[in-house]
C-alpha positions in Angstrom: 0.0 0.0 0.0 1.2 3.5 -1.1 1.3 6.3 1.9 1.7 9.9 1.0 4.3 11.7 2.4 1.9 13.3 5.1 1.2 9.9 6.6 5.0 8.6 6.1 6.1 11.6 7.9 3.7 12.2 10.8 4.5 8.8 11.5 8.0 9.3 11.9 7.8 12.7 13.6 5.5 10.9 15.9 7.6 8.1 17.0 10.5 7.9 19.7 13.8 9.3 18.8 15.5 6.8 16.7 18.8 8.1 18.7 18.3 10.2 22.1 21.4 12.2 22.7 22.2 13.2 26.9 21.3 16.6 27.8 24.6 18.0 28.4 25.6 16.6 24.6 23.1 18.6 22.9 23.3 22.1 21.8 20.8 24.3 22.8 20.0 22.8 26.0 21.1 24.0 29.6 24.2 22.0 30.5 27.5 21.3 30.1 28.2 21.4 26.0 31.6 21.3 23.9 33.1 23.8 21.9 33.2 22.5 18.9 30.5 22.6 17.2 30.1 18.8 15.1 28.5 18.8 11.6 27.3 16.1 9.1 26.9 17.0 6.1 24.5 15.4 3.7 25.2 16.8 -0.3 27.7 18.8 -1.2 28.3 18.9 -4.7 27.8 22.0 -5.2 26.1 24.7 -2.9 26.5 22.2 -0.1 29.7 22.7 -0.5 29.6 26.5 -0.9 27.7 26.2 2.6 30.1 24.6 4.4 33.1 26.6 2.9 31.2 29.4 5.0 30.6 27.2 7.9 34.0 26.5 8.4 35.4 30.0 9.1 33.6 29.8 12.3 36.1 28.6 15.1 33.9 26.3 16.7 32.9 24.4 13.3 34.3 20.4 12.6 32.8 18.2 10.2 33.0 14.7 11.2 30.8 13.0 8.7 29.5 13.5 5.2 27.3 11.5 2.7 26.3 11.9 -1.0 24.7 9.4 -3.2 27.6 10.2 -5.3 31.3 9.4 -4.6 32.6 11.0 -6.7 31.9 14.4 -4.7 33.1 12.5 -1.8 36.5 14.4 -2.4 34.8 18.0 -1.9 35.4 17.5 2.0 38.7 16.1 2.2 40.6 18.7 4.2 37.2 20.3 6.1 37.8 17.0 9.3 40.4 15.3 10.1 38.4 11.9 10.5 35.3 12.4 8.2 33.0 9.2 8.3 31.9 9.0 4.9 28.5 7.4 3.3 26.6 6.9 0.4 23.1 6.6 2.0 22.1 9.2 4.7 19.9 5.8 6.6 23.0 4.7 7.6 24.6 7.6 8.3 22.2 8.2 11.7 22.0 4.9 12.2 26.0 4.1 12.5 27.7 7.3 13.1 24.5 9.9 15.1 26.3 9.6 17.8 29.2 11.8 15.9 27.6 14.7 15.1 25.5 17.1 16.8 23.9 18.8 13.5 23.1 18.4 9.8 23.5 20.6 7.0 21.6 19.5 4.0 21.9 20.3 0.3 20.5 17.2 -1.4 17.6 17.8 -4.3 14.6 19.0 -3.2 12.4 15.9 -3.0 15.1 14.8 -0.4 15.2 17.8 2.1 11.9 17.1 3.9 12.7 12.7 5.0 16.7 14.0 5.2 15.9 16.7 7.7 12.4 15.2 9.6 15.0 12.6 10.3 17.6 14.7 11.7 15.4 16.1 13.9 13.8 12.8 15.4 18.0 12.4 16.1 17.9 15.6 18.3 20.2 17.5 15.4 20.3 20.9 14.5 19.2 21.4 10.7 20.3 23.6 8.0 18.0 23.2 4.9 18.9 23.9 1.9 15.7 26.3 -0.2 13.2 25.1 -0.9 12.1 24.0 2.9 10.5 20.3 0.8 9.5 19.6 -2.2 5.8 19.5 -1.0 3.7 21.6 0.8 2.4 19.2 3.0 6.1 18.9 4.1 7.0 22.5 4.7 3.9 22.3 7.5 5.6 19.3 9.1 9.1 20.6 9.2 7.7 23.5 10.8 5.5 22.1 13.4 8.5 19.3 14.2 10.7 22.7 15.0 7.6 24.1 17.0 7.8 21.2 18.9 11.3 20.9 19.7 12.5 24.6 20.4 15.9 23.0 21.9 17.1 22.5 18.1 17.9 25.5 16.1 16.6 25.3 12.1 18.3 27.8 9.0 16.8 27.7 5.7 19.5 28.0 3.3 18.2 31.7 2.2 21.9 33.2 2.7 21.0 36.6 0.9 18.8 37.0 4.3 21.7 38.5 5.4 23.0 40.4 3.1 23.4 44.1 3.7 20.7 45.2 1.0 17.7 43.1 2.2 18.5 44.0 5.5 18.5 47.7 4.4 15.4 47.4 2.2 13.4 45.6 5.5 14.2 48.3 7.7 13.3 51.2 4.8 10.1 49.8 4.6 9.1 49.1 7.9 10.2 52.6 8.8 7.5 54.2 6.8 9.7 55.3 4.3 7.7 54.5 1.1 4.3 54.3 3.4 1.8 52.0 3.5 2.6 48.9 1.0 -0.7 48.4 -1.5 1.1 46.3 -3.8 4.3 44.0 -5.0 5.8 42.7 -7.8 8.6 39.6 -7.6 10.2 38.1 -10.4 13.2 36.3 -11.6 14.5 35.8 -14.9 15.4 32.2 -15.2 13.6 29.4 -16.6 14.3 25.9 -14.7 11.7 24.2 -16.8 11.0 23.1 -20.5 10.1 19.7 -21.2 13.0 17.1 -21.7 12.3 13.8 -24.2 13.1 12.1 -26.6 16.8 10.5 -25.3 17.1 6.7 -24.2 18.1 5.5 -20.9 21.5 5.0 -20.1 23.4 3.1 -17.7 24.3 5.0 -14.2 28.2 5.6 -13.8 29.6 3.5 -11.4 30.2 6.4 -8.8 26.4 7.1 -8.7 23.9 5.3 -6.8 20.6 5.9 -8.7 18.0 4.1 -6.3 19.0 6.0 -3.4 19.5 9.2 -5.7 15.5 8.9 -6.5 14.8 8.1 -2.8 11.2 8.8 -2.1 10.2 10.0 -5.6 10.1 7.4 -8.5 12.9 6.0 -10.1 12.9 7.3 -13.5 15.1 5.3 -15.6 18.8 7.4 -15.8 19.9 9.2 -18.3 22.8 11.0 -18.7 22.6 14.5 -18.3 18.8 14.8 -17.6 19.1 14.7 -13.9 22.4 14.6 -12.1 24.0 16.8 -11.8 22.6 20.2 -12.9 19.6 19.5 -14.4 17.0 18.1 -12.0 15.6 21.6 -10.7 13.6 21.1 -14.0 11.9 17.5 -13.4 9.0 17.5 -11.4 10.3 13.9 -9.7 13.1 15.9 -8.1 13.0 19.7 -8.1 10.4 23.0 -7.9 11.2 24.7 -11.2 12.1 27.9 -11.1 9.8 29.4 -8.5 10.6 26.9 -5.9 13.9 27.6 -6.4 14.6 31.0 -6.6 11.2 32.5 -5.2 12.3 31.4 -1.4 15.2 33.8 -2.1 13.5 36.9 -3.8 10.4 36.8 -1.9 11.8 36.4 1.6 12.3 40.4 1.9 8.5 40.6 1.3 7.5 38.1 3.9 10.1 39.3 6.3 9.3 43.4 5.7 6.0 43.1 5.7 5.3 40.2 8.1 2.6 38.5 5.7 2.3 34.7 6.4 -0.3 32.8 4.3 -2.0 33.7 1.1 -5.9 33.6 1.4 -6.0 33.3 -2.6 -3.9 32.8 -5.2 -4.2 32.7 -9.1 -1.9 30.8 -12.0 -1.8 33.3 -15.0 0.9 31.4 -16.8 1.2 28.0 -18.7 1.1 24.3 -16.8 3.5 21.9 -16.7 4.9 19.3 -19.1 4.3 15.5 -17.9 7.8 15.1 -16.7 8.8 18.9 -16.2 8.1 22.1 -14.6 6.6 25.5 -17.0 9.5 27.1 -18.4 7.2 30.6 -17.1 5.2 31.3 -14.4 2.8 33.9 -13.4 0.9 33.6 -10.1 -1.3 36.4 -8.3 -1.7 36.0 -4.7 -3.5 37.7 -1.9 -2.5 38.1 1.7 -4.5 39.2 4.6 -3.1 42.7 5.6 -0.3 43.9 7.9 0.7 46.8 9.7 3.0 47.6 6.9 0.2 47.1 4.2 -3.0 47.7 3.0 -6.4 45.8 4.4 -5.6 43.4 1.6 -2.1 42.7 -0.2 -1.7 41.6 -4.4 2.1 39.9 -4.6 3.1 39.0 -8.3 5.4 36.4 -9.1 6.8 35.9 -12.8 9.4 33.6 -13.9 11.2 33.7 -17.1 10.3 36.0 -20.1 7.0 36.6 -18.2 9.0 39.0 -15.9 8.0 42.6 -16.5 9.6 45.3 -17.9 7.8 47.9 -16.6 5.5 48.5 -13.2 2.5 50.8 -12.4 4.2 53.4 -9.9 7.9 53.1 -11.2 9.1 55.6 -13.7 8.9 54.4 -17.5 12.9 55.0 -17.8 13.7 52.6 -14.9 15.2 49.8 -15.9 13.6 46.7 -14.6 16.2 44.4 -12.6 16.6 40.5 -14.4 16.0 39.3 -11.0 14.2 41.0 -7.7 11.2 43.1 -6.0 9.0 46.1 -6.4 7.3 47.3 -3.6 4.2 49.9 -4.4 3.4 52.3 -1.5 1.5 55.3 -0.5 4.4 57.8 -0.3 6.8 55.8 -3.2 8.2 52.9 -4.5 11.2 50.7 -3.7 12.9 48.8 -6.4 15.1 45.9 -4.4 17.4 44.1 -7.2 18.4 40.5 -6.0 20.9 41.4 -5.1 21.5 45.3 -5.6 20.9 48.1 -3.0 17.5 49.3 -3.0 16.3 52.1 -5.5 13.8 54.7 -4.2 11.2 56.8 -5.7 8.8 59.3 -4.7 5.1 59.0 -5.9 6.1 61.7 -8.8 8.7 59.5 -10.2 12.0 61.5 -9.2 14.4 59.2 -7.1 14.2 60.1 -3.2 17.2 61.2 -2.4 17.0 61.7 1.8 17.0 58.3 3.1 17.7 56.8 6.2 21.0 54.9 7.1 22.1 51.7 5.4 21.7 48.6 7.6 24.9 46.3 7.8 25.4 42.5 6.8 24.6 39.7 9.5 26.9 36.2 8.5 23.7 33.4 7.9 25.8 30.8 8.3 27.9 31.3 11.3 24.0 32.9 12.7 22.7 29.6 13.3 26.0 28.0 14.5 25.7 30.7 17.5 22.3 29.6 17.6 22.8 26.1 18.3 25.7 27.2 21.2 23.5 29.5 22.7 25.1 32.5 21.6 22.4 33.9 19.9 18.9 33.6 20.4 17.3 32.6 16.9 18.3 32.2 13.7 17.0 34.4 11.2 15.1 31.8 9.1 14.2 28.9 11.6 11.7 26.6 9.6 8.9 28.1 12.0 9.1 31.3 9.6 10.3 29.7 6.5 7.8 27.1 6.3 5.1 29.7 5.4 7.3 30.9 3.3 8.2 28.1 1.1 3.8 27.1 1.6 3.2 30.0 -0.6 5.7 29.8 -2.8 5.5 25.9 -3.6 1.5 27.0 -3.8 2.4 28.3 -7.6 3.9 24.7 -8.6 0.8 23.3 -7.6 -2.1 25.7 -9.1 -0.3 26.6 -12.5 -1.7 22.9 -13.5 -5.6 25.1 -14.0 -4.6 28.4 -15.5 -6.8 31.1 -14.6 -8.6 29.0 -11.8 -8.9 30.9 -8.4 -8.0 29.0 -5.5 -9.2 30.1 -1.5 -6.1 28.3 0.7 -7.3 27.0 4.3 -4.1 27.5 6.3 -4.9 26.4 9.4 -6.1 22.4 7.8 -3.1 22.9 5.0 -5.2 22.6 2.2 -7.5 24.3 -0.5 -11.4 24.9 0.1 -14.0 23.5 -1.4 -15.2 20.4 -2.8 -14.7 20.7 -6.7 -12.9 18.1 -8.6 -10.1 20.6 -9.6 -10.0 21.0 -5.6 -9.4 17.5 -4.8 -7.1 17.2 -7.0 -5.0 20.1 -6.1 -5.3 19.3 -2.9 -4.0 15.6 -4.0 -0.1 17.1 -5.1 0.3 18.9 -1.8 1.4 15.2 -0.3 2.1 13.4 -3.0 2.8 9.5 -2.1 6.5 8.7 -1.2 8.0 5.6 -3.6 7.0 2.0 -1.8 10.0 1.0 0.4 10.7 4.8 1.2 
């Protein structure tokens, strides 16, 4: 019998901890704890690797174990331990070495993040999460109640540009009043992780390159070089998000975080559906959020992907160049043009670039943020799954609905799902948990 991934993972988050560390061994918890501060890593081919060349500046960090399907990216961490434990699947990495590590960074595909990181945490590990939070909706909910319930573990979505010195800026512009009350906002990127991809035989899986446990909970498509691993599977929906799972956690986690919006109430696909195998190459979704004390009663956000991106906005001057990538924020008193990643642009309500504006806020460090916060140095991290949950829900709500163009969908947050009873409802409420491959 086939489970979807709600059940497979409520289970799991429900049972015992697989592996109970003591009090005084776990970060975060009053008690005697060590300096250093032990990491597993699990993917790190690429920005897993760019992670944890950041980690490692921090004086307390030590990698002591590491696993990727494939070995030949085993070598990428040679030189970060001095006794790395090494694996191929991450099941037998918690169940041989949990007891030498005290937290997991994880940069895997995104149809791995959610089992990867649940997992962690039922280990009493710290998590960093690579964006998206999951693959699935229904998965984002459960990595954010599993860190609700265990406050003792400190979470970090991989949204690095969090920090940067820009967003930061542009947050604290807004919520100062400086463009006044926010009525509407525009997010786009340029990129296209989508198109459909046929036509090519399977091929057999280099030696290096474990493809069952590569496909994990999704369904093993039969390899092929090129298609998938390594730089490709952001495009299949099997493995990836497209482009709005991918870069929307980036470019509209300003928006969440400057205007405190949470859920959508509504959202709308403008833009084509997907292929059979792959994501749109375009995407244009309308959504409405409940108003803040930075907005209006209600708040429109935009998102377009691709060549679907705008070139020009109602309430920014016709000569302004567009950024290919970023944010436009529409207020009572001006407009804010926020480039990912560029310092923020400014204009008054008649156009002419505001030229008074209030001090630049400084760069925070992401990664070395939620090291701190696992030692008790800090308090928080600045995006613990309890915020970027919701954010990843919304986003990941765009993959879902573009499959009925023009078809408005009311979201019930509080039962993670969409209302009503229509067939079109059902099924959309069907791909927020989709079932998890037998044996996973």
């Amino acid at each position: 019998m086939s489970l979807n991934r709600r059940q497979i993972i409520k289970a799991a988050a429900s049972s015992a901890s697989i592996a109970t560390l003591a009090p005084n061994m776990v970060f975060g918890i009053p008690g005697k704890t060590r300096e250093k501060f032990r990491i597993a890593a699990v993917g790190f081919g690429g920005r897993g690797k760019a992670d944890l060349n950041e980690m490692k500046s921090h004086p307390n960090f030590e990698l002591t174990a590491a696993c990727d399907v494939d070995q030949s990216m085993h070598k990428n961490v040679d030189g970060m331990g001095s006794d790395i434990k090494k694996f191929q699947d991450y099941r037998l990495l918690f169940k041989n070495s949990a007891d030498d590590f005290d937290a997991v960074v994880i940069a895997t595909p995104d149809h791995m993040h959610a089992p990867i990181a649940l997992m962690a945490m039922e280990h009493d590990k710290h998590v960093y999460l690579q964006k998206p939070l999951a693959q699935d909706i229904a998965e984002c909910r459960l990595l954010a109640e599993q860190a609700a319930q265990k406050t003792h573990l400190k979470t970090q979505m991989g949204i690095q540009i969090h920090a940067h010195p820009a967003y930061r800026t542009a947050v604290s512009w807004i919520q100062s009043g400086l463009i006044g009350t926010i009525k509407d906002v525009h997010s786009w990127s340029g990129k296209g992780w989508g198109g459909e991809m046929k036509g090519k035989s399977p091929t057999t899986p280099p030696a290096h390159l474990d493809w069952d446990l590569y496909c994990g909970v999704s369904e093993k498509l039969p390899y092929v070089e090129g298609w998938y691993h390594r730089n490709n599977w952001r495009k299949w929906l099997a493995f990836g998000t497209g482009t709005q799972g991918d870069m929307g956690c980036h470019i509209v986690d300003p928006v969440f975080t400057a205007l405190q919006i949470k859920e959508p109430t509504q959202c709308t696909s403008l833009g084509p559906g997907p292929f059979k195998q792959n994501f749109a190459l375009l995407s244009h979704v309308v959504y409405t959020f409940r108003g803040t004390p930075y907005t209006s009663e209600e708040l429109n956000l935009t998102w377009y992907n691709g060549s679907l991106r705008p070139s020009k906005v109602e309430g920014i001057p016709s000569k302004v160049k567009l950024p290919s990538q970023g944010s436009v924020f529409i207020g009572t008193k001006g407009s804010l043009i926020l480039p990912h990643i560029g310092n923020p642009q400014v204009y008054q309500v008649d156009g002419t670039p505001m030229n008074k504006l209030p001090d630049s806020v400084g760069s925070g460090n992401h990664f070395h943020e939620w090291i701190d916060a696992a030692q008790g140095k800090v308090e928080s991290t600045g995006a613990p799954f309890e915020y970027s949950g919701p954010l990843t829900e919304a986003v990941l709500m765009g993959t879902v609905i573009n499959r009925w163009p023009k078809e408005k969908f009311d979201w019930d947050a509080a039962n993670c799902k969409f209302k009503g009873n229509s067939q079109t409802v059902q099924e959309a409420n069907a791909l927020l948990a989709p079932a998890y491959r037998t044996g996973w």
